[in-house]
C-alpha positions as CSV (number, residue, x, y, z in Angstrom):
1,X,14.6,-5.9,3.1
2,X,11.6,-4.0,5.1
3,X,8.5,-4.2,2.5
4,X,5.1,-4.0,2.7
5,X,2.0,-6.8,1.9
6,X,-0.9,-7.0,1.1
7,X,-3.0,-9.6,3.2
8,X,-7.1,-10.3,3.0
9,X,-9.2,-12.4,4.9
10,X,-11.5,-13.2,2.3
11,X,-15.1,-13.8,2.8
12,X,-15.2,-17.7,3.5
13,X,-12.4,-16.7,5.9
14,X,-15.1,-14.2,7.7
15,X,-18.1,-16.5,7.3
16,X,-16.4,-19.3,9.2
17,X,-15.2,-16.8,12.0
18,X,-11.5,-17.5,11.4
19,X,-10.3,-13.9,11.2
20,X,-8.6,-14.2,15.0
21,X,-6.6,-17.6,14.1
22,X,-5.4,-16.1,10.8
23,X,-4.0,-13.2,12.6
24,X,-2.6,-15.3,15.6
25,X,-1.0,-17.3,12.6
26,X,0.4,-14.5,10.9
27,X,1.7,-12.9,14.3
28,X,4.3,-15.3,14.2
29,X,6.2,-13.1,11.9
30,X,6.6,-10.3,13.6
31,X,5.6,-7.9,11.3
32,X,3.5,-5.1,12.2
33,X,0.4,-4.3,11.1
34,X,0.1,-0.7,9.3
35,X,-3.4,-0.7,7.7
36,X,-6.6,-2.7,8.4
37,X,-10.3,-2.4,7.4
38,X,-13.3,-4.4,6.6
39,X,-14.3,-4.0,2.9
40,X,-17.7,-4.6,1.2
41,X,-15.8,-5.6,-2.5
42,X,-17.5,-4.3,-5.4
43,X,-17.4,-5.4,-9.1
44,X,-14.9,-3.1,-10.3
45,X,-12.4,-3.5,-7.1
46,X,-12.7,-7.5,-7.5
47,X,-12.0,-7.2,-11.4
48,X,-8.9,-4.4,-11.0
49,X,-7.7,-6.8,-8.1
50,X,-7.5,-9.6,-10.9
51,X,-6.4,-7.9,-13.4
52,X,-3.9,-10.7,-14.3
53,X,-6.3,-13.6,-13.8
54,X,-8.5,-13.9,-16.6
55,X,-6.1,-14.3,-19.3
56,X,-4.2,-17.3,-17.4
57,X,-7.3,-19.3,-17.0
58,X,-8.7,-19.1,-20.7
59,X,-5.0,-20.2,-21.8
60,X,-5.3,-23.3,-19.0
61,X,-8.6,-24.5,-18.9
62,X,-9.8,-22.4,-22.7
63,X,-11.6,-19.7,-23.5
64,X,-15.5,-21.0,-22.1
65,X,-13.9,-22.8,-19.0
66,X,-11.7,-19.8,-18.0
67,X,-13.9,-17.3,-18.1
68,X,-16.6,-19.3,-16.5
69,X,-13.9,-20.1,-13.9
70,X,-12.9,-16.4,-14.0
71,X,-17.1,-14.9,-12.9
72,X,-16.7,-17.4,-10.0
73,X,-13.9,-15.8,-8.8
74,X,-15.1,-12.9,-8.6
75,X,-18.2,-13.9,-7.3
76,X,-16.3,-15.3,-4.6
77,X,-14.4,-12.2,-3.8
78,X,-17.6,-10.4,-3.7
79,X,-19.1,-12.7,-1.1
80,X,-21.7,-14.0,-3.2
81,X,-21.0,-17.3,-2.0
82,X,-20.5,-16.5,2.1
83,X,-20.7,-13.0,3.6
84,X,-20.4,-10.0,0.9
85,X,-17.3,-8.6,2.9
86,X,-13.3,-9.2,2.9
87,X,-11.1,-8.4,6.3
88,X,-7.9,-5.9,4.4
89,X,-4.6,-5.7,6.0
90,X,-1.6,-4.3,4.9
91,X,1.3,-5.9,7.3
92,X,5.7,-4.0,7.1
93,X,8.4,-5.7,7.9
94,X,11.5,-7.1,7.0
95,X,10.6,-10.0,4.0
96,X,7.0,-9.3,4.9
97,X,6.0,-11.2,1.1
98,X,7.9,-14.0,1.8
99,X,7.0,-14.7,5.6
100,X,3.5,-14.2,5.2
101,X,3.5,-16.7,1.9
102,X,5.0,-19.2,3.6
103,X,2.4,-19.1,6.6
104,X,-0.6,-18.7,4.3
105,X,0.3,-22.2,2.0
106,X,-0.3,-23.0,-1.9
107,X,-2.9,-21.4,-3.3
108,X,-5.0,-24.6,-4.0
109,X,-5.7,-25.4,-0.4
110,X,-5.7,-29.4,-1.8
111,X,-1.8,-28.8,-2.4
112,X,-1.1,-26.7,0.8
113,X,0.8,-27.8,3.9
114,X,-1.8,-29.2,6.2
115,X,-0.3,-26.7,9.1
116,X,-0.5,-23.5,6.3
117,X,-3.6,-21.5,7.0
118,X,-4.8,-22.9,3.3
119,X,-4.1,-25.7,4.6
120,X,-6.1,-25.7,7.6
121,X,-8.9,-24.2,6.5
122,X,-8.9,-23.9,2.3
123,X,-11.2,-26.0,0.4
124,X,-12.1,-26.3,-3.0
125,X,-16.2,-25.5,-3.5
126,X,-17.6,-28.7,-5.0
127,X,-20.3,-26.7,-7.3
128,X,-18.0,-23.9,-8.5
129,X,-14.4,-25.3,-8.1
130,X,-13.2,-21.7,-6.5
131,X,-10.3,-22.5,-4.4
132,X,-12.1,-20.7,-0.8
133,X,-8.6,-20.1,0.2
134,X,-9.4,-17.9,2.5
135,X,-6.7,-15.5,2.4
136,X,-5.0,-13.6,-0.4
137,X,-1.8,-12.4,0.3
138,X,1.0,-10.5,-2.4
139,X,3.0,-12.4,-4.7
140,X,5.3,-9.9,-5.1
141,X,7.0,-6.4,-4.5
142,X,5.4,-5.1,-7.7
143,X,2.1,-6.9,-6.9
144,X,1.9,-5.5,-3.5
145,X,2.5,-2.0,-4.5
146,X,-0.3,-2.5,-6.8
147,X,-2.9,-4.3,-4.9
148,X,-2.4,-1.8,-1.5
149,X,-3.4,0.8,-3.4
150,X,-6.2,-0.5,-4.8
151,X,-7.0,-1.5,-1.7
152,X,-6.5,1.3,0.4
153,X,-6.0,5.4,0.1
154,X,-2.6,6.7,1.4
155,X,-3.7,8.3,4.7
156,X,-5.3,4.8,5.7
157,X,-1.3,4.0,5.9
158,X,-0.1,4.7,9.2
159,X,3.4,3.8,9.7
């Protein structure tokens, strides 16, 4: 099924100049890219983004530990940590979700495949305990609808 996803290069991903092997990596699906900008993330955008978040870390870690975990993340997102800007794509194709998961890795970069761009170049901040993932990519159909266009205005589309 032809879909669309949502991919960023967050901003460890930038800091560390790795924006060229994420995109060889992801080339490998053949998908085509349809949308692409860099993106100074604000508060709002970061806490919209992860919308779902907050609630699933107070019930895993409690309520002082999750949200604490919570601010760092969107710290993170923000750049406060690295460079203050993220890398957006949105990449079509048939399975588009699924290819690019499997190429990005687990989310904790500990757990990833070592040949997974998590895997490669994730780690998990020693002070903080963000995962710097460095790439965020849809879950989901339903998440990817969501998170393009938060992301991104219509006309920025070009397909």
């Amino acid at each position: 099924m032809e879909e669309r996803t949502l991919v960023l290069i967050k901003p460890d991903g930038l800091y560390k100049s790795l924006t060229g092997n994420i995109i060889t990596t992801l080339s490998e699906t053949k998908l085509k890219i349809v949308a692409a900008k860099i993106v100074k993330v604000k508060r709002e955008l970061a806490e919209k983004h992860y919308s779902g978040l907050k609630q699933n870390l107070i019930k895993k870690f409690g309520e002082e530990k999750g949200k604490e975990i919570f601010e760092s993340t969107l710290e993170y997102i923000q750049g406060k940590h690295h460079t203050d800007r993220v890398f957006a794509l949105v990449y079509k194709g048939e399975n588009a979700i699924k290819k690019v998961r499997e190429l990005a890795g687990e989310t904790n970069p500990e757990k990833a495949s070592p040949i997974s761009i998590r895997g490669k170049y994730g780690r998990i901040h020693s002070e903080t305990k963000v995962f710097e993932n460095v790439i965020h990519c849809s879950d989901t159909q339903e998440n990817a609808e969501r998170e393009i266009a938060l992301w991104f205005d219509k006309k920025e589309i070009v397909e």
